[in-house]
KEKOL-27554 format. One record per residue (C-alpha): residue number from 1; residue in one letter; x, y, z negated. Coordinates in Angstrom, 3 decimals. Last residue first. Layout:
BEGIN
+-----+---+----------+----------+----------+
|   k | r |       c1 |       c2 |       c3 |
+-----+---+----------+----------+----------+
| NUM | A |        X |        Y |        Z |
...
+-----+---+----------+----------+----------+
END
This chain:
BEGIN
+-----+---+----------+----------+----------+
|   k | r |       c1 |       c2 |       c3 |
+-----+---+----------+----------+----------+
| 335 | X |  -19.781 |    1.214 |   11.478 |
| 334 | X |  -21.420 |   -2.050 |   13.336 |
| 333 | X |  -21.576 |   -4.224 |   10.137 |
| 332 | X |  -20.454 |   -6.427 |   12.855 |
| 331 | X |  -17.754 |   -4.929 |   14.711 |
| 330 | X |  -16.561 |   -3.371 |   11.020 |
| 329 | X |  -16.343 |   -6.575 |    9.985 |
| 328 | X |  -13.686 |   -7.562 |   13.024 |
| 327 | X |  -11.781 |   -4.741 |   12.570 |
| 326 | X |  -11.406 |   -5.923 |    8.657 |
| 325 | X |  -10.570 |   -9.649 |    9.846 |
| 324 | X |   -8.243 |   -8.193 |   12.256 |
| 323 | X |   -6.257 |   -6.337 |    9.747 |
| 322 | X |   -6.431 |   -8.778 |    6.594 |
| 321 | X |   -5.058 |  -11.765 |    8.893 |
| 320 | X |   -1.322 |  -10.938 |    9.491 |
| 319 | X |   -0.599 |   -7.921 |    8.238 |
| 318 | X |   -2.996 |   -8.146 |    5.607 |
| 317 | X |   -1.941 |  -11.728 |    4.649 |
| 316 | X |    1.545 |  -10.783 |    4.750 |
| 315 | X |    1.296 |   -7.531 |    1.988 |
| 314 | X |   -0.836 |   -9.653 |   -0.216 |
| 313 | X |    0.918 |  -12.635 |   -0.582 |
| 312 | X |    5.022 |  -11.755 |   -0.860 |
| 311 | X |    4.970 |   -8.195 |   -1.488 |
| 310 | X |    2.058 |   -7.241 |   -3.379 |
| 309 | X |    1.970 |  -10.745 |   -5.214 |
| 308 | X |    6.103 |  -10.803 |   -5.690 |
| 307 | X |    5.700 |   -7.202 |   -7.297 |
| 306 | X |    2.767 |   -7.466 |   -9.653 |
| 305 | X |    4.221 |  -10.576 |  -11.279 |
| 304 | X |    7.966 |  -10.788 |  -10.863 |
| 303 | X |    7.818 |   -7.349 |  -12.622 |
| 302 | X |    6.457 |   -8.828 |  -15.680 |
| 301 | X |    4.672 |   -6.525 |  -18.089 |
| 300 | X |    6.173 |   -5.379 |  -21.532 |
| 299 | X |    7.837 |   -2.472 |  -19.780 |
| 298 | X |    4.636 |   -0.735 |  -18.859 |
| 297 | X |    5.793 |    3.210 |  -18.394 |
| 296 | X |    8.969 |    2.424 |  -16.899 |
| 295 | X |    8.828 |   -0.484 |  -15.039 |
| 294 | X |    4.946 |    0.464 |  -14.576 |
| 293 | X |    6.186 |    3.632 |  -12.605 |
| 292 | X |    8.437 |    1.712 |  -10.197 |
| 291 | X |    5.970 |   -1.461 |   -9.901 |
| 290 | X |    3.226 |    1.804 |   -9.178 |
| 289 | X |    5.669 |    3.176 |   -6.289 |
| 288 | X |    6.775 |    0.925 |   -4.130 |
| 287 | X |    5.033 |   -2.789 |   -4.043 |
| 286 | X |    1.675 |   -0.508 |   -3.620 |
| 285 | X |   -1.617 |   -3.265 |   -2.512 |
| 284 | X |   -3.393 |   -2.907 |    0.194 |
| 283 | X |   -7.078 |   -3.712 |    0.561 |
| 282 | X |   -8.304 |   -0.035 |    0.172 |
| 281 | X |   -6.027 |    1.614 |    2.249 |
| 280 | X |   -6.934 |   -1.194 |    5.177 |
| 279 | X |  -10.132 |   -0.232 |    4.735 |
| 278 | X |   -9.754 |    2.859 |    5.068 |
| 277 | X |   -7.357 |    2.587 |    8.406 |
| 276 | X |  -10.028 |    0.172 |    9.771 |
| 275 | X |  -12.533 |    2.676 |    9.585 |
| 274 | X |  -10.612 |    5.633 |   10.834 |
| 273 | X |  -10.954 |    3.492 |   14.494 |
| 272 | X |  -14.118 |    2.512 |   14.309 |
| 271 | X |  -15.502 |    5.860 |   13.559 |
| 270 | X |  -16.824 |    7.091 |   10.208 |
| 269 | X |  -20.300 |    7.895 |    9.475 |
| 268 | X |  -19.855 |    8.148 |    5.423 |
| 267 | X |  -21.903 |    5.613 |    5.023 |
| 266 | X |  -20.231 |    3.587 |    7.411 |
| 265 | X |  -17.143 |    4.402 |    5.910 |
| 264 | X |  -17.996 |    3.749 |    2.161 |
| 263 | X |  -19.344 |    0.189 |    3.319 |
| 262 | X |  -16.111 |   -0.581 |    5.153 |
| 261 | X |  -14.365 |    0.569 |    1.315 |
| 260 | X |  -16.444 |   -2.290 |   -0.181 |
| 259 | X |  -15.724 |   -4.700 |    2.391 |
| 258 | X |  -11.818 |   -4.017 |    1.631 |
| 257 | X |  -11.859 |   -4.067 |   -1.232 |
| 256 | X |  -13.431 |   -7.758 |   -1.143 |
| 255 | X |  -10.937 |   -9.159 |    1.355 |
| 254 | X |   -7.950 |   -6.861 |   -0.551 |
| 253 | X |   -9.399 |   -9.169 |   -4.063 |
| 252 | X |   -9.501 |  -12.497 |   -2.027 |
| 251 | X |   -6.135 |  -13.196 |   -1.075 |
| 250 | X |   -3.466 |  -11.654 |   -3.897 |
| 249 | X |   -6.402 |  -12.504 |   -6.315 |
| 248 | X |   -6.337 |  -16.563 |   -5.310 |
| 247 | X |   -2.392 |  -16.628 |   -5.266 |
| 246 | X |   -2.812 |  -14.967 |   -8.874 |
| 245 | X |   -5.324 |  -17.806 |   -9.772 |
| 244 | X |   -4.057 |  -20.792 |   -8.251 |
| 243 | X |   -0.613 |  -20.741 |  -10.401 |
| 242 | X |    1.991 |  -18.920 |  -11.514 |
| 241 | X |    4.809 |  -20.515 |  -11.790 |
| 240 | X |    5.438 |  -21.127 |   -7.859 |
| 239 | X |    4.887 |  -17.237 |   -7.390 |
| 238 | X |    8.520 |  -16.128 |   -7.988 |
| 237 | X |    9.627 |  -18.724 |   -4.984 |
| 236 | X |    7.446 |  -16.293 |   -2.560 |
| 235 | X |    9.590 |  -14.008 |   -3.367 |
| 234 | X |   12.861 |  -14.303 |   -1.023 |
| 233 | X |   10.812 |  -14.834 |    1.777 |
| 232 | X |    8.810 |  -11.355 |    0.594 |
| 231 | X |   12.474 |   -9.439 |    0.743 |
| 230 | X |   13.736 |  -11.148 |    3.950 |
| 229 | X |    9.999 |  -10.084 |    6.183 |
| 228 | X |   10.548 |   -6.830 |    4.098 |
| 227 | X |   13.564 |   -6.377 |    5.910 |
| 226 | X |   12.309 |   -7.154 |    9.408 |
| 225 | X |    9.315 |   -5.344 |    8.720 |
| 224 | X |   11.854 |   -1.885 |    7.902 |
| 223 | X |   13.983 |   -2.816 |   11.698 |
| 222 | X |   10.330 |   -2.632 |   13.469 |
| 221 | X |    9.196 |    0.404 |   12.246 |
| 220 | X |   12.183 |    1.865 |   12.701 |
| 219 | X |   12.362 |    1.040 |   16.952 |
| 218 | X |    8.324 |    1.730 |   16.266 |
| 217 | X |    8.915 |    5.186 |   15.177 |
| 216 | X |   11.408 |    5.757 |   17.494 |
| 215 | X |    9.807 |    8.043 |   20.067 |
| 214 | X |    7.445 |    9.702 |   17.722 |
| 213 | X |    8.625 |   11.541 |   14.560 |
| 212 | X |   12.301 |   12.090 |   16.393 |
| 211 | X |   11.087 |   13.285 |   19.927 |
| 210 | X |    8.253 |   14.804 |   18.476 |
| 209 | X |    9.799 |   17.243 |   15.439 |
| 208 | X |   10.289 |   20.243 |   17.924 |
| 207 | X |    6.877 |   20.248 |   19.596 |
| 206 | X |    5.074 |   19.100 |   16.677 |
| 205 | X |    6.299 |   22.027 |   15.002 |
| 204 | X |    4.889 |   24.397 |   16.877 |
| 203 | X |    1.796 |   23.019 |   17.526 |
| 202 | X |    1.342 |   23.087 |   13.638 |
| 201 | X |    4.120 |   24.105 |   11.471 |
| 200 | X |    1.854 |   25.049 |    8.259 |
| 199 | X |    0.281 |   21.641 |    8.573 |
| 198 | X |    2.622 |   19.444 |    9.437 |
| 197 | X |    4.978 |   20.954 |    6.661 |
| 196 | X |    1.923 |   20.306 |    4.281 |
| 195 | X |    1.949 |   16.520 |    5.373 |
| 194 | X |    5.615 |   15.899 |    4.858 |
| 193 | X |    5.309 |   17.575 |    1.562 |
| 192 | X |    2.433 |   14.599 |    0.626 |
| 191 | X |    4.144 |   12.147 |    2.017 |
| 190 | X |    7.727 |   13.138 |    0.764 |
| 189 | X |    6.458 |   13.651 |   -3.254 |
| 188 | X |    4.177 |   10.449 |   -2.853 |
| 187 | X |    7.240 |    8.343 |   -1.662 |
| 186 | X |    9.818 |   10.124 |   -3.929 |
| 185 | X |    8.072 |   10.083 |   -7.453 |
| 184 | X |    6.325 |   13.361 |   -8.383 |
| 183 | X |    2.895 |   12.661 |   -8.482 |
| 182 | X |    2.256 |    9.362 |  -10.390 |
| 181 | X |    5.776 |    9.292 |  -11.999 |
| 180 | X |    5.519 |   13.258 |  -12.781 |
| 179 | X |    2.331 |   12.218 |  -14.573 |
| 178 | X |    3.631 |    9.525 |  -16.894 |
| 177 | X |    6.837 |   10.899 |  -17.645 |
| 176 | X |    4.342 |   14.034 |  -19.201 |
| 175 | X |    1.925 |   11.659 |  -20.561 |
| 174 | X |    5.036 |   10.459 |  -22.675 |
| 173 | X |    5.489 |    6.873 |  -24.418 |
| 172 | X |    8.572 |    6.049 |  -26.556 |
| 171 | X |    9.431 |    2.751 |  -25.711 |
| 170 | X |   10.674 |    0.771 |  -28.351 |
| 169 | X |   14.118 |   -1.376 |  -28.631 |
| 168 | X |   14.654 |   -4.048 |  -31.296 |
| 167 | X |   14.514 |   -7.154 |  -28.490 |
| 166 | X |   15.292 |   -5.526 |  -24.701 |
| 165 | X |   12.618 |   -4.822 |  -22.809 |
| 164 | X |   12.742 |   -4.986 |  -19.076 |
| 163 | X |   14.106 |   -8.249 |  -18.667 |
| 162 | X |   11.976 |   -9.780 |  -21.442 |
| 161 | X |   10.988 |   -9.902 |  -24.883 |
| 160 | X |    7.545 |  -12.044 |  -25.591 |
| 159 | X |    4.537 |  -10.020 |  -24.910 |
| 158 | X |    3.396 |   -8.508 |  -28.014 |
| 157 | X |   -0.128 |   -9.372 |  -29.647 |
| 156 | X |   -2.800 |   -7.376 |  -27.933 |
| 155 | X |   -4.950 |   -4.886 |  -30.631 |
| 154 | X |   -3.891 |   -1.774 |  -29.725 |
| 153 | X |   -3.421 |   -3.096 |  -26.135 |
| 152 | X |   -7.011 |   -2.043 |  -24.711 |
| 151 | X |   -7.468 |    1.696 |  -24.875 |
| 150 | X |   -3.668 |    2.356 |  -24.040 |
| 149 | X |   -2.959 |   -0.025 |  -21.727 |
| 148 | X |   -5.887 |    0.867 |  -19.566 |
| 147 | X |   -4.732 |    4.436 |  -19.648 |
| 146 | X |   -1.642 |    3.275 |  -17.902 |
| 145 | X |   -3.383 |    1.606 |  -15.135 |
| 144 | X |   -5.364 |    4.547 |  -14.844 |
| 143 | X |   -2.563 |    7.089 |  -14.059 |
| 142 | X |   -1.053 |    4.508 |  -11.951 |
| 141 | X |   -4.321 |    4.453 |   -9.966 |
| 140 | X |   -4.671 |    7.763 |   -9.428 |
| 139 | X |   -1.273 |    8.607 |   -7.814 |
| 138 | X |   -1.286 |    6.368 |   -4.549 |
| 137 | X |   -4.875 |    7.260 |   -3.143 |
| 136 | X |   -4.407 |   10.792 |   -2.340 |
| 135 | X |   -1.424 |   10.151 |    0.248 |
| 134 | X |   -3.315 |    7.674 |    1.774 |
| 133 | X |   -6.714 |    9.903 |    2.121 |
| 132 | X |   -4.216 |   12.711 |    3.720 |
| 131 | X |   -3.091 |    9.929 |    6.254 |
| 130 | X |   -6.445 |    9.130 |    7.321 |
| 129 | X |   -6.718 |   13.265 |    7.917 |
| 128 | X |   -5.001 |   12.491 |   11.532 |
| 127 | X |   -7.866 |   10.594 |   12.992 |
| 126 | X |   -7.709 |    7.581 |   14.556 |
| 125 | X |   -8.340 |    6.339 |   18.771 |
| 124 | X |   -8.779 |    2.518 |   19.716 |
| 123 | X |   -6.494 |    2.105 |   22.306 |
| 122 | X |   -6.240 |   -1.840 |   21.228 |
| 121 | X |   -2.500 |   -1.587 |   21.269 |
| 120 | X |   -2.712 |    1.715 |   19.688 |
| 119 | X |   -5.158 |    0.247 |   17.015 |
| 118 | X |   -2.661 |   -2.477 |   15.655 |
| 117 | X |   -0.122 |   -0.004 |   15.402 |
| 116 | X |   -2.122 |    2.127 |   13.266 |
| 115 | X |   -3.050 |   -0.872 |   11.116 |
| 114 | X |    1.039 |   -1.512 |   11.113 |
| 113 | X |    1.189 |    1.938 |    9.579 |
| 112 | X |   -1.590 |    1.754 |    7.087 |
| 111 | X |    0.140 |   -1.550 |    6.258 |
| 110 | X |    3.721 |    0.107 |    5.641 |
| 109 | X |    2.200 |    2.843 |    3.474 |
| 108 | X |    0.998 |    0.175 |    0.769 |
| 107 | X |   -1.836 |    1.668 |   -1.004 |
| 106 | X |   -2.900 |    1.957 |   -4.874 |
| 105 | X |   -5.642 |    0.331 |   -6.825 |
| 104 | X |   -3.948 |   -3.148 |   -6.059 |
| 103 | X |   -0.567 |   -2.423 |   -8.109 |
| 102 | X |   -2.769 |   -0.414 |  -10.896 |
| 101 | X |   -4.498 |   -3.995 |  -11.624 |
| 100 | X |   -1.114 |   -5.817 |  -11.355 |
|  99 | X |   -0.140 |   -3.677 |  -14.176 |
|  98 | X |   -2.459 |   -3.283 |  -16.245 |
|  97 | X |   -3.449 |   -7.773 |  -16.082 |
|  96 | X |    0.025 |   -7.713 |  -17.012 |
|  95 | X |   -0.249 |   -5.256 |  -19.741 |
|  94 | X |   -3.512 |   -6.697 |  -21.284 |
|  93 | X |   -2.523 |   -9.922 |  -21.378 |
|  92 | X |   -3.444 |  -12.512 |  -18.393 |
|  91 | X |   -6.387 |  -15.081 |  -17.404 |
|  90 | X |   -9.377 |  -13.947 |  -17.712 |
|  89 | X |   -8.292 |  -10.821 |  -17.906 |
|  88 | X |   -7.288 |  -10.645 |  -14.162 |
|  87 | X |  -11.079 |   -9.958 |  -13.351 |
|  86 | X |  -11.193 |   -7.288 |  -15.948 |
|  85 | X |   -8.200 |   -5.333 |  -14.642 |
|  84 | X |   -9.737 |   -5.403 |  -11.201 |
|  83 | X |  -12.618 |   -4.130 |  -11.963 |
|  82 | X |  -10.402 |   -0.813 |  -13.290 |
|  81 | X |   -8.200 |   -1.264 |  -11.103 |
|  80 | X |  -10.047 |   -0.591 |   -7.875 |
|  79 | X |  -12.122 |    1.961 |   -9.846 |
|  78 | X |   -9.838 |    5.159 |   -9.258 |
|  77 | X |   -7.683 |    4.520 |   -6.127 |
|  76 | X |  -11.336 |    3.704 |   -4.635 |
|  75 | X |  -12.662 |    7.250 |   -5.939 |
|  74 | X |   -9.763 |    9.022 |   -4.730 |
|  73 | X |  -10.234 |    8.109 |   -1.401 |
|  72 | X |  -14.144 |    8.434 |   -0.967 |
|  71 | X |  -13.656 |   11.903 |   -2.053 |
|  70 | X |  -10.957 |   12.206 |    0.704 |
|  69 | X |  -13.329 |   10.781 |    3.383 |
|  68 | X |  -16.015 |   13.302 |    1.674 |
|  67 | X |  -13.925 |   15.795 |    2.892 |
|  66 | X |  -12.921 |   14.480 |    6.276 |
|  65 | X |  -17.069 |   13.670 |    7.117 |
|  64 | X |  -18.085 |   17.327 |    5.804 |
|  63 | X |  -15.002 |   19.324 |    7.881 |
|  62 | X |  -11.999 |   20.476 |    7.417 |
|  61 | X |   -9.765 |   21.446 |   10.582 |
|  60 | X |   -8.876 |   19.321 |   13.889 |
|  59 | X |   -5.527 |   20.727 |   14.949 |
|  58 | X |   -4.100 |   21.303 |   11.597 |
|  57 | X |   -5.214 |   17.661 |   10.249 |
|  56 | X |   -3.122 |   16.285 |   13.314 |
|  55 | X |   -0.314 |   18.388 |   12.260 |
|  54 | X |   -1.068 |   17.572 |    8.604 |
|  53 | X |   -1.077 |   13.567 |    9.959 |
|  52 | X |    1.437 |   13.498 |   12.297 |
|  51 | X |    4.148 |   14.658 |    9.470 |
|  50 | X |    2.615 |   12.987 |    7.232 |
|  49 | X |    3.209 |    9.555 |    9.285 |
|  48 | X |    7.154 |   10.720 |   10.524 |
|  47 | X |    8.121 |   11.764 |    6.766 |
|  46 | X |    6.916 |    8.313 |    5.074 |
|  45 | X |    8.181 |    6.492 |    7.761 |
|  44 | X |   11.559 |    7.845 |    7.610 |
|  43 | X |   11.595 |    7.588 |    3.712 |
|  42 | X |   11.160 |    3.668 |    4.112 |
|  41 | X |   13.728 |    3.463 |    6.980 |
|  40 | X |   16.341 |    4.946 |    4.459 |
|  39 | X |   15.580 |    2.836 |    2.217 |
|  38 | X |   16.017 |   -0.211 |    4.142 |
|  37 | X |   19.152 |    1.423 |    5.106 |
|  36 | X |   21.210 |    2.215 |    2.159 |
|  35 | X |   21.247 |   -2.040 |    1.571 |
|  34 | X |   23.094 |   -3.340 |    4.686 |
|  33 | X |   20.339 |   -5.301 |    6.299 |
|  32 | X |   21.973 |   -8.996 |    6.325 |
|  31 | X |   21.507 |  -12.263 |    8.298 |
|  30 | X |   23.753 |  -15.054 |    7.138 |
|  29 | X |   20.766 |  -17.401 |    7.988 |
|  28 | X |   19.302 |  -19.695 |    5.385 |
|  27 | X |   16.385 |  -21.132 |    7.363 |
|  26 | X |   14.091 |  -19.630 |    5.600 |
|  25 | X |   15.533 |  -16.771 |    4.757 |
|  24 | X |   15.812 |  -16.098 |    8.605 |
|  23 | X |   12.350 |  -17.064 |    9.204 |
|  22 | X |   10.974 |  -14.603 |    6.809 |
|  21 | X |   12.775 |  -11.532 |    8.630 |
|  20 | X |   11.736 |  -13.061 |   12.010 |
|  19 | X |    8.042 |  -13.413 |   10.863 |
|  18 | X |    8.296 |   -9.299 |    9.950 |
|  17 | X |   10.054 |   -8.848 |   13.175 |
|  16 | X |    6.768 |  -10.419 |   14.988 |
|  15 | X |    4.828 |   -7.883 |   13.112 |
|  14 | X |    6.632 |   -5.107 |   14.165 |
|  13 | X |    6.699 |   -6.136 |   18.030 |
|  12 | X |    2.916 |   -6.684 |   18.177 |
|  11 | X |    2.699 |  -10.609 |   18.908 |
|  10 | X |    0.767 |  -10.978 |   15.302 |
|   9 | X |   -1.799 |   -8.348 |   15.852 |
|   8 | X |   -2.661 |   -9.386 |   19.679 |
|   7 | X |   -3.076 |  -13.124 |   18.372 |
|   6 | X |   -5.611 |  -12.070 |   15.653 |
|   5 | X |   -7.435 |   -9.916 |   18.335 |
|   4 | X |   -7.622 |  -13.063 |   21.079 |
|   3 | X |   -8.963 |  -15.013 |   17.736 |
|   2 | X |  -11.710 |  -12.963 |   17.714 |
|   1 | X |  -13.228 |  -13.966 |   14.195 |
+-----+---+----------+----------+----------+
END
């Protein structure tokens, strides 16, 4: 691997916030984000990268190679945790193996966006419908993770009672909390809005919404990674019980999505630059929405589990060494 592109991922501003987040729980600074405004951040990102995209999907139009870039989408959201949920059974129950499964079937916004940032430093152009195929790839896979649970925990003996479950209580399943989880929870229901507003606002729009989608992004960008740098330091101690095998999955598993989904794009005839955004879709892993729909909808699973791996191993390593190493394949395999 080029380590000259390695070395211009890690000293982009973001990323470098992200290492001073860690650093300061690390070294047990007093350092504090006061708690409305990670959130905050989050739902700013969400808004500024549909935005761009429908505007950006509004200027170029539908075409063969964005539709079956969509296609290809959905059907990675799908299988991911399906294969997935059958590696993890080697070692887990059904509902944690679910859960964890559905965690790496779905995306991580914040990655896409630091991929982006990676290619703007490169000047390596994208296209706008990349953010369409990450706004179709965070439902599917809670809606499978769930019907994993259902065809293979009739006969699992009961976790024991946890956190999320308190001893007498049962959980009354619905396909109807189910699906408004999947497609109406606040990160998919902003992306995908944010993207249709692009869209029917066009030129327009993009005029008026520039300043404040554009000029800060990065300031923002940069103030979220330095949170999350503080949330994964602070979750890396989750993992010490868990052994070689999880640690092992949070690695390997986006390395081998990812491949899969650079095939896809070549076949597809993708450029360099969209690429890298799909495989970075595919090798993510959601520490947002699915851990907020399997809370509710898989409470016998353990939230330390699926949300200290997305956060704490996965979500670094992409950042870090996932999104040259992917860049780098796609040099090679020559997409």
């Amino acid at each position: 691997m080029n380590s000259s592109v390695i070395l211009s991922n890690i000293l982009n501003p973001p990323v470098l916030f992200f290492f001073l987040g860690m650093l300061a729980i690390l070294v047990q600074s007093d350092l504090e984000i006061p708690q409305p405004l990670p959130k905050l951040f989050s739902l700013y990102l969400l808004l500024a990268i549909g935005f761009k995209g429908g505007y950006e999907i509004a200027q170029s139009g539908m075409n063969t190679e964005i539709a079956l870039t969509l296609l290809a989408a959905i059907l990675m959201a799908s299988v991911v945790p399906i294969y997935s949920f059958f590696i993890l059974r080697i070692k887990l129950d059904v509902y944690n193996a679910a859960a964890i499964a559905a965690t790496y079937g779905s995306i991580s916004a914040v990655t896409f966006i630091t991929a982006q940032s990676f290619l703007k430093v490169l000047t390596i152009p994208n296209s706008g419908h990349m953010v369409a195929a990450l706004a179709l790839m965070e439902s599917p896979a809670i809606i499978v993770g769930i019907v994993l649970v259902r065809v293979f925990a009739k006969n699992q003996k009961q976790p024991i009672v946890g956190e999320y479950q308190q001893e007498g209580e049962t959980e009354k399943f619905s396909w109807n909390e189910v699906f408004r989880e999947a497609f109406l929870n606040g990160s998919v229901f902003l992306l995908v809005g944010s993207v249709v507003v692009g869209l029917l606002t066009g030129e327009k729009g993009w005029e008026k919404l520039h300043p404040f989608t554009q000029e800060i992004f990065y300031g923002v960008l940069s103030f979220f990674l330095l949170d999350m740098g503080m949330v994964a330091a602070r979750r890396i101690k989750d993992l010490r019980a868990t052994g070689s095998f999880l640690l092992g999955f949070g690695i390997l598993m986006p390395i081998g999505n990812a491949i899969i989904g650079i095939i896809l794009t070549k076949l597809i005839g993708m450029s360099p630059g969209n690429a890298l955004l799909f495989a970075v879709l595919c090798a993510s892993a959601s520490y947002i929405a699915v851990p907020a729909a399997m809370r509710m909808t898989v409470p016998e699973a353990n939230p330390s589990l699926y949300v200290s791996m997305a956060l704490a191993v996965t979500f670094p390593f992409n950042i870090i060494i996932g999104i040259p190493l992917y860049f780098n394949i796609i040099k090679i395999i020559g997409v």
